[in-house]
C-alpha positions as CSV (number, residue, x, y, z in Angstrom):
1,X,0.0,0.0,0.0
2,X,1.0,3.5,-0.2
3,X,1.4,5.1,2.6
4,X,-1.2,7.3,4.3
5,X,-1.8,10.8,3.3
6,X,-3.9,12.1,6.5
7,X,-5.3,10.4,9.5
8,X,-8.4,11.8,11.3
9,X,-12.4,10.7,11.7
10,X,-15.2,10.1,9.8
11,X,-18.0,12.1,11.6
12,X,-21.6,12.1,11.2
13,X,-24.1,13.1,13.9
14,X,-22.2,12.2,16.7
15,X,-20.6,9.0,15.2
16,X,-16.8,9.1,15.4
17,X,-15.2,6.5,13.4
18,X,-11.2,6.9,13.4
19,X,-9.7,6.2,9.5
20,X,-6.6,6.5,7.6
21,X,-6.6,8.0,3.8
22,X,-4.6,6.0,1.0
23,X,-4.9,7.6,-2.3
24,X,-6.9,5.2,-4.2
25,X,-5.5,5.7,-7.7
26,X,-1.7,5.5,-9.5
27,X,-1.6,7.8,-12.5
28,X,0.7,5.6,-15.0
29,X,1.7,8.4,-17.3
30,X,5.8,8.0,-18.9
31,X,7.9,10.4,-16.3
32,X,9.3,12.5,-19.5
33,X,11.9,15.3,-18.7
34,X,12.5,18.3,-20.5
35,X,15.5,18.8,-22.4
36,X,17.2,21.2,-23.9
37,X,17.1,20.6,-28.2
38,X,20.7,22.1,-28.8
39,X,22.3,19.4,-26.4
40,X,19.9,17.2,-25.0
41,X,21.2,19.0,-21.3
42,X,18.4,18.2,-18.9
43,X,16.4,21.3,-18.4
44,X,15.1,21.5,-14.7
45,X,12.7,23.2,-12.3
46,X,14.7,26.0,-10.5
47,X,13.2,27.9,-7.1
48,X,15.2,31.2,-7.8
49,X,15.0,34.7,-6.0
50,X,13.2,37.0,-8.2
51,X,15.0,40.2,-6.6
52,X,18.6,38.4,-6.1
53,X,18.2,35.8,-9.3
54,X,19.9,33.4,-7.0
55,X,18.7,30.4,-6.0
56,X,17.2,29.4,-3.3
57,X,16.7,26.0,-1.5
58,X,13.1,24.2,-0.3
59,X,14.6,24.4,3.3
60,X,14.4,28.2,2.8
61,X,10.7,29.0,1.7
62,X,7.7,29.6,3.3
63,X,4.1,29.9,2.0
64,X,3.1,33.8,2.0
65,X,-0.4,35.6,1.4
66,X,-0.2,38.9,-0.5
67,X,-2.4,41.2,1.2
68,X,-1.1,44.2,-0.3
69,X,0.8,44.6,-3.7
70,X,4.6,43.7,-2.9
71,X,3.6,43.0,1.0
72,X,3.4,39.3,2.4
73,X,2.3,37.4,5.4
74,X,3.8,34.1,6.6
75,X,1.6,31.5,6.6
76,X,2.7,28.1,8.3
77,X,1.9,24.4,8.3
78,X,0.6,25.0,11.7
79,X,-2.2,28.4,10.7
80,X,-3.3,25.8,8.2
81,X,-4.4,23.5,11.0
82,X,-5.3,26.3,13.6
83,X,-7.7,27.6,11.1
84,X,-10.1,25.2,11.9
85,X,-9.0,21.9,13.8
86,X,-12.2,20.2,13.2
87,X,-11.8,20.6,9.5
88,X,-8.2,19.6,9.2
89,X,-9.4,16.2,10.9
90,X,-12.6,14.8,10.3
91,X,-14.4,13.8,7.4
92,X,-17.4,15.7,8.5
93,X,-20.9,14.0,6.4
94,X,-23.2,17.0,6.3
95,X,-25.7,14.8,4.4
96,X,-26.7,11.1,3.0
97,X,-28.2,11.0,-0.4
98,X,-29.0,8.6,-3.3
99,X,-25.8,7.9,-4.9
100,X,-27.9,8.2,-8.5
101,X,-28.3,11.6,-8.1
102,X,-24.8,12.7,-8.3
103,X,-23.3,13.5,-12.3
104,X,-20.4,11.4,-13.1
105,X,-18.8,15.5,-14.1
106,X,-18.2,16.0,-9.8
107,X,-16.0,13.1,-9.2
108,X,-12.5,13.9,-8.8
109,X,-10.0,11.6,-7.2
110,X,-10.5,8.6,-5.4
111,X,-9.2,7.2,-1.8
112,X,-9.3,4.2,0.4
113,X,-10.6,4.7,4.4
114,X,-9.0,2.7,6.5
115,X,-10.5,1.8,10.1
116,X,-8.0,3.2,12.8
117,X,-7.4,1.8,16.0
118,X,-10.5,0.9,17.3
119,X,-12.9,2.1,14.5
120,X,-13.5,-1.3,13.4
121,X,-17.5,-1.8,14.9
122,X,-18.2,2.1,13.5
123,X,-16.7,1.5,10.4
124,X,-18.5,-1.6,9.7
125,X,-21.9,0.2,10.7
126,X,-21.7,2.9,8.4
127,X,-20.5,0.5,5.7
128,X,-23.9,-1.5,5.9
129,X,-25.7,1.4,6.6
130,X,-24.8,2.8,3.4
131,X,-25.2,-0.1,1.4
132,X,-28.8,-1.3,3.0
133,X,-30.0,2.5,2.5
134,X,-28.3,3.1,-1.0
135,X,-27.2,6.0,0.1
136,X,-23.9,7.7,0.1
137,X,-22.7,10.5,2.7
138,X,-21.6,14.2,0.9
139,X,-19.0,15.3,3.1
140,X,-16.1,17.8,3.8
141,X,-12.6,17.3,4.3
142,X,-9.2,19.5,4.2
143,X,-6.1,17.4,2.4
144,X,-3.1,19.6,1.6
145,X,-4.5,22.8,3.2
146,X,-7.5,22.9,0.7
147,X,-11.3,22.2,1.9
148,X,-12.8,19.5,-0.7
149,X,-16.5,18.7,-1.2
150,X,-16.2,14.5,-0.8
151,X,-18.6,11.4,-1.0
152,X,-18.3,8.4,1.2
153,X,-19.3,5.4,-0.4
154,X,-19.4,0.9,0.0
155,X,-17.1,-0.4,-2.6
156,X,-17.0,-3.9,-1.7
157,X,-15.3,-4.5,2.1
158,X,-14.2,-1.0,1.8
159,X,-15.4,2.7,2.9
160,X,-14.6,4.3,-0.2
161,X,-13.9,8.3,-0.8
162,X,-14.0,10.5,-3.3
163,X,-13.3,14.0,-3.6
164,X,-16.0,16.3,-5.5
165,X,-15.7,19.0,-7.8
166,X,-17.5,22.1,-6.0
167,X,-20.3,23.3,-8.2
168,X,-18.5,26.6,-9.4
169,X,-16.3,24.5,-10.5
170,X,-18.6,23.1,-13.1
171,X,-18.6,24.7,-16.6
172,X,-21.9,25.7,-17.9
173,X,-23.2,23.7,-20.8
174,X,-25.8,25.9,-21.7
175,X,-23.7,27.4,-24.9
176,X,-23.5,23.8,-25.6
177,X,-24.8,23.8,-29.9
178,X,-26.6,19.8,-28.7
179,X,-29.3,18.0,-30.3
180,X,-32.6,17.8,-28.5
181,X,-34.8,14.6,-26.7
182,X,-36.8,15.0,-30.3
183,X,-34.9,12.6,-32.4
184,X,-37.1,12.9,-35.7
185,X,-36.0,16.7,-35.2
186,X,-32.7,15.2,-35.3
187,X,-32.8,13.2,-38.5
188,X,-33.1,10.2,-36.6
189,X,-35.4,6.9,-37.6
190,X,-37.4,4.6,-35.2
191,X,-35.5,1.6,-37.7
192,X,-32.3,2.8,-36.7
193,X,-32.6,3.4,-32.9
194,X,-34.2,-0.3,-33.2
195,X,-30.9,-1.5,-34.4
196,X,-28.7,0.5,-32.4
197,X,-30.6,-1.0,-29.2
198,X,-30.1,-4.6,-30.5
199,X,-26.2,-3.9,-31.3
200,X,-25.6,-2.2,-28.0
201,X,-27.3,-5.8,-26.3
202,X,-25.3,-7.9,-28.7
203,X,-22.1,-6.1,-27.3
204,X,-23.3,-5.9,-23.7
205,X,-21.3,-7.2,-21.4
206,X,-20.7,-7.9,-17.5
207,X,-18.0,-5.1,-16.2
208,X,-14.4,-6.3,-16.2
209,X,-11.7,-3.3,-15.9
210,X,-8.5,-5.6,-16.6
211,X,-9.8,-6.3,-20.1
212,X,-9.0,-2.7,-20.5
213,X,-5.2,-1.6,-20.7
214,X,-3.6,1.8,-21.7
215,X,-2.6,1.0,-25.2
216,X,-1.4,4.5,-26.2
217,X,1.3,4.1,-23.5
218,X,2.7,0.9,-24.2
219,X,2.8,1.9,-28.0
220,X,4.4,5.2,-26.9
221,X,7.1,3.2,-24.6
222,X,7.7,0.2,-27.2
223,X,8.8,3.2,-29.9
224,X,10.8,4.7,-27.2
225,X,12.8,1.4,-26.8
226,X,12.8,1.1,-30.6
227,X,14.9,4.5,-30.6
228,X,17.0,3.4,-28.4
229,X,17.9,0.0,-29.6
230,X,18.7,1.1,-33.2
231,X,21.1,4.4,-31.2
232,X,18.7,7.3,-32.1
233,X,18.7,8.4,-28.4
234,X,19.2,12.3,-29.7
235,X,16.9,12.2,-32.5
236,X,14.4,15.4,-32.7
237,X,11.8,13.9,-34.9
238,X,10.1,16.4,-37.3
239,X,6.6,16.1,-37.9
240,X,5.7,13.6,-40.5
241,X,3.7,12.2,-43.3
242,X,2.1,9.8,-41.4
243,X,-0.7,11.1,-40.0
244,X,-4.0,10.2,-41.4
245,X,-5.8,12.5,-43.4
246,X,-8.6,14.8,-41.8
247,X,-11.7,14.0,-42.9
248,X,-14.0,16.2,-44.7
249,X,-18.0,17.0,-43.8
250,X,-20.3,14.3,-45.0
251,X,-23.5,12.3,-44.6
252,X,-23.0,9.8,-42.9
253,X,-25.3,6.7,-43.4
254,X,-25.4,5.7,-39.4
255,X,-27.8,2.7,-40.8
256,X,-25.2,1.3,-43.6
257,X,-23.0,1.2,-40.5
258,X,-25.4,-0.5,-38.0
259,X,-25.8,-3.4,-40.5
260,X,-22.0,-3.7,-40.7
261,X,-21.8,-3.6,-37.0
262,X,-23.7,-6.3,-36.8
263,X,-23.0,-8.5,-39.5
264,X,-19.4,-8.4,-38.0
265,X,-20.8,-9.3,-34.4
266,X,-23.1,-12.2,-36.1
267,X,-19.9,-13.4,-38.1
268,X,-17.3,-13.4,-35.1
269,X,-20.4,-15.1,-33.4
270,X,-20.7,-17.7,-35.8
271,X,-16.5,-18.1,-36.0
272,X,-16.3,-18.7,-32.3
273,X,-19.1,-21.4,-32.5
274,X,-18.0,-23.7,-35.3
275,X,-15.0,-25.4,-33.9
276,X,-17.4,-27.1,-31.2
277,X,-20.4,-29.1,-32.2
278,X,-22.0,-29.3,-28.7
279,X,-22.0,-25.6,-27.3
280,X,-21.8,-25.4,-23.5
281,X,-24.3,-23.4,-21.6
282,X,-22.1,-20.2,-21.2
283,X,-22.3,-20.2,-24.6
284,X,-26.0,-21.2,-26.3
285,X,-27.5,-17.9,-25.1
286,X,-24.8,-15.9,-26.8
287,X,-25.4,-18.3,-30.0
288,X,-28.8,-17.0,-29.9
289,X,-28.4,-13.4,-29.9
290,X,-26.4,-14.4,-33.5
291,X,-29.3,-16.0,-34.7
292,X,-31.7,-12.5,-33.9
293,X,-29.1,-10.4,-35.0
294,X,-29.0,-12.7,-38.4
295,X,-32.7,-12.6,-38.4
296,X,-32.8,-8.1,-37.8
297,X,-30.1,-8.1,-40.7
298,X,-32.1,-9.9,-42.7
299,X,-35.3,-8.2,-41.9
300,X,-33.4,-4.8,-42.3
């Protein structure tokens, strides 16, 4: 595990629950450095004096507040905490409410809560609470001296949380230029939302994250290699031919591509069953959905 990025309590009511935070995700982005083109000299991050141009090291700064133009105030680790100790320590639910009712646009970044020492009982409570009630608590929480809207949530064993985006923070999407609920309006057919339903259930399937991996970087880190075993470690690559060719506006026939869609699910479908006579009974029901998509396509 990673290790713990604040300690403090769960509150709700008068329910105290001790926890520990873990950060709950691992970004997996290539750790590039900048470089300098003329000769390849690593070009770093430098804390320098702006009056002396000298510079200066982390053991020598302090966080400051500009009150007036040119005119600071000190602000320690400690005025963070003294500002309000309650804040700086609990993760204080001001509300439980369907988890539903939350747009997927105010999650931010995910955590793990930990029981502490003796928070086991509590912790369990509000965990089954939660998950009997469908709810989920909105909170508040201060990590790394800024106050965050959160959710606490069940994710399996776990108490679960997840900071929220405050609802400044949310762009407007009213100059959005979107089509409306009235899909004739929208030059869309009853036949074709028909067979987009029955492709979208044809491709349904139950939710498994490791099928998924981040492609673009293991391209990006197998061409890196490439470079380096063939000795083009200094290469500056212009920009090339290779990049595919923007398309132009045009009508597009969505229903010319639903049939193709499915004619390539019903055909992969068919591939997958004829090496086996007998089909077990994982597979039959997925045998029939080839058969009805055979049959739409044909009716199409």
């Amino acid at each position: 595990m990673p290790r713990v990025v604040w300690k403090g309590a769960i509150t709700f009511g008068l329910v105290h629950i001790p926890v520990n935070l873990y950060p709950g995700s691992a970004p997996r982005a290539l750790d590039l450095d900048l470089l300098d083109k003329r000769d390849f000299a690593p070009v770093g991050y430098r804390r320098v004096n702006k009056r002396t141009g000298k510079e200066v090291t982390p053991e020598n700064t302090v966080k400051g507040y500009e009150y007036e133009e040119g005119q600071y105030v000190v602000v320690s680790d400690e005025d963070f905490k003294q500002a309000n100790v309650k804040a700086t320590q609990t993760v204080d639910i001001q509300s439980f409410v369907d988890a539903r009712e939350i747009p997927a646009y105010y999650f931010d970044t995910p955590y793990y809560l930990e029981p502490g020492k003796r928070g086991e009982k509590a912790y369990a409570l509000l965990r089954e609470t939660l998950r009997k009630t469908g709810r989920v608590g909105v909170a508040t929480v201060v990590l790394h001296t800024r106050q965050h809207l959160a959710v606490v949530m069940p994710v399996e064993r776990m108490l679960f949380l997840n900071t929220l985006r405050f609802a400044d923070e949310i762009r407007p999407t009213a100059k959005l230029e979107l089509p409306g609920d009235n899909l004739k309006a929208a030059g869309v057919s009853p036949k074709e939302l028909d067979m987009a339903v029955r492709l979208v259930a044809d491709m349904a399937e139950s939710w498994n994250p490791k099928a998924f991996k981040d492609t673009y970087r293991e391209d990006l880190l197998a061409r890196i290699k490439e470079k380096v075993k063939s000795g083009r470690t200094h290469e500056v690559a212009e920009p090339g031919g290779g990049e595919a060719p923007r398309r132009s506006a045009e009508v597009i026939d969505l229903m010319s591509l639903l049939k193709k869609s499915l004619d390539a699910k019903g055909e992969r479908a068919r591939d997958s069953n004829r090496p086996s006579r007998r089909a077990s009974s994982r597979q039959r029901p997925r045998a029939r959905r080839s058969r009805v998509v055979e049959r739409v396509r044909r009716r199409a």
